[in-house]
C-alpha positions, 0 to 999 in steps of 0.5 A: 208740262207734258206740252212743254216737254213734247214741244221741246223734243220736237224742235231738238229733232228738228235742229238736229235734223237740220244738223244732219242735212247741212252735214250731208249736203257739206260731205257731197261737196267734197266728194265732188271735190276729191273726185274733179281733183282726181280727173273723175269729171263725169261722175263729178257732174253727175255730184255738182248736178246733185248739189245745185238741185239743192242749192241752185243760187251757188256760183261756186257749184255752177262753176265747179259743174261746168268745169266738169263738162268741160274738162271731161272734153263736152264743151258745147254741152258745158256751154249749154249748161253755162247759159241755162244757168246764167240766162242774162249776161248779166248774171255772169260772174267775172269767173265765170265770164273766163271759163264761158270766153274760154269755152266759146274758143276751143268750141270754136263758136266764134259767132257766139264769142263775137256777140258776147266778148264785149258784154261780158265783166272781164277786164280789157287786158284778158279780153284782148287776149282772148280776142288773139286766141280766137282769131288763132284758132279760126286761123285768121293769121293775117289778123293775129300778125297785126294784133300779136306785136301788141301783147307782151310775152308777160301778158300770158304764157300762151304768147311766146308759143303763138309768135312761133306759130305765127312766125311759121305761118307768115314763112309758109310757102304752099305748093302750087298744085298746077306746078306739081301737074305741069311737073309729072306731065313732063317726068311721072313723079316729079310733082311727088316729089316737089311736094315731098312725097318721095316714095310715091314719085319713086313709086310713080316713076318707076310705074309709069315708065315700066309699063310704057317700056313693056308697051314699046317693047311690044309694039317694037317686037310685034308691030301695030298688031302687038297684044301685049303693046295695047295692053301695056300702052292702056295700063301706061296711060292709064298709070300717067293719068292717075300720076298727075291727078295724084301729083295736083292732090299731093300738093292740096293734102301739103298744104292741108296737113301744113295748116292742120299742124298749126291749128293743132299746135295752136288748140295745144299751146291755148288750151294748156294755158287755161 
């Protein structure tokens, strides 16, 4: 009878304990849970880690960990941790094959997009886009302009945005840096000014020109022997040099910041669609 008794108590305690397992591991979800929704996404990783060293088979947890990564702004480290969660391609969910694809584009590893965009479970429409946002984003204009009259402004609410930007892209017109050159060789500045650095020319030209006149008044006072003439004319070389150097690599830095802006508009349009 004692048996009976000792035996009962000993699978109550552990059904009760079971109870109470479930019971923790089921709060730790939703505290990891209030803390992604709050914007916590570091300490939500460190949660999600906890939780699927508990139950490493749920998809729902390797989602909810990778996108704590990847909203706390570490994508590659997201993407590592997809891929040692998912080891074979295979294995990837159809959700889970959106957040890696979409990973792969703000990380800008298009090597690794290009090997795997087609072995992954999405279907074509979703993959023709994110085909379009990673050749966007490489900046592979030419190509997003032969593939964006293709897809519908209803396929995706990041396509009216990026038709702009395409628009603007195909309307750019870059300054020549040996126009900007040949310009401030004949007027100090004027190169400046074709790439629309305006104080710089003004700077320039009134440089420039200052220290040449002190070198001719110089040189128009004293003769050949003029000190100040020499000192003037050196810092006037000097300066008209330095003018057309600066004028070649104001355009360059144009240019540059022109499509700086676009990659940077087009990361903001794609990356609030996701």
């Amino acid at each position: 009878m004692k048996f009976y008794i000792f035996l009962f108590l000993f699978v109550l305690s552990l059904n009760l304990s079971q109870a109470q397992d479930i019971y923790t591991f089921n709060k730790s979800k939703e505290f990891a849970s209030y803390l992604f929704k709050s914007g916590q996404y570091e300490l939500s990783a460190v949660e999600y880690e906890r939780l699927l060293f508990v139950d490493k088979n749920s998809d729902s947890l390797k989602i909810a960990l990778v996108n704590s990564y990847y909203k706390n702004g570490e994508v590659d480290r997201a993407v590592r941790r997809t891929e040692s969660l998912y080891p074979s391609l295979s294995d990837f969910t159809r959700t889970m094959s959106e957040l890696y694809l979409q990973m792969l584009i703000l990380g800008k590893q298009f090597e690794k997009f290009d090997q795997n965009a087609v072995r992954l479970p999405i279907n074509e429409k979703n993959r023709t886009i994110y085909e379009l946002h990673r050749e966007v984003l490489a900046g592979n204009w030419e190509s997003v302009e032969a593939k964006i009259p293709q897809i519908s402004a209803s396929d995706h609410p990041s396509i009216t945005g990026l038709k702009n930007l395409s628009s603007q892209a195909k309307a750019f017109k870059p300054k020549k840096p040996w126009v900007a050159v040949m310009m401030s060789a004949v007027l100090p500045g004027s190169g400046k000014f074709y790439t629309g650095n305006y104080k710089d020319g003004i700077f320039s030209l009134f440089v420039v020109g200052g220290s040449a006149f002190q070198a001719y008044r110089g040189f128009n006072k004293e003769g050949i022997s003029s000190t100040s003439g020499w000192i003037f004319g050196a810092l006037s070389t000097g300066f008209y040099a330095g003018n057309i150097y600066g004028s070649a690599k104001s355009a360059q830095v144009y240019n540059q910041n022109f499509w700086l802006e676009i990659d940077k508009d087009a990361e903001n349009i794609i990356r609030s669609t996701y």
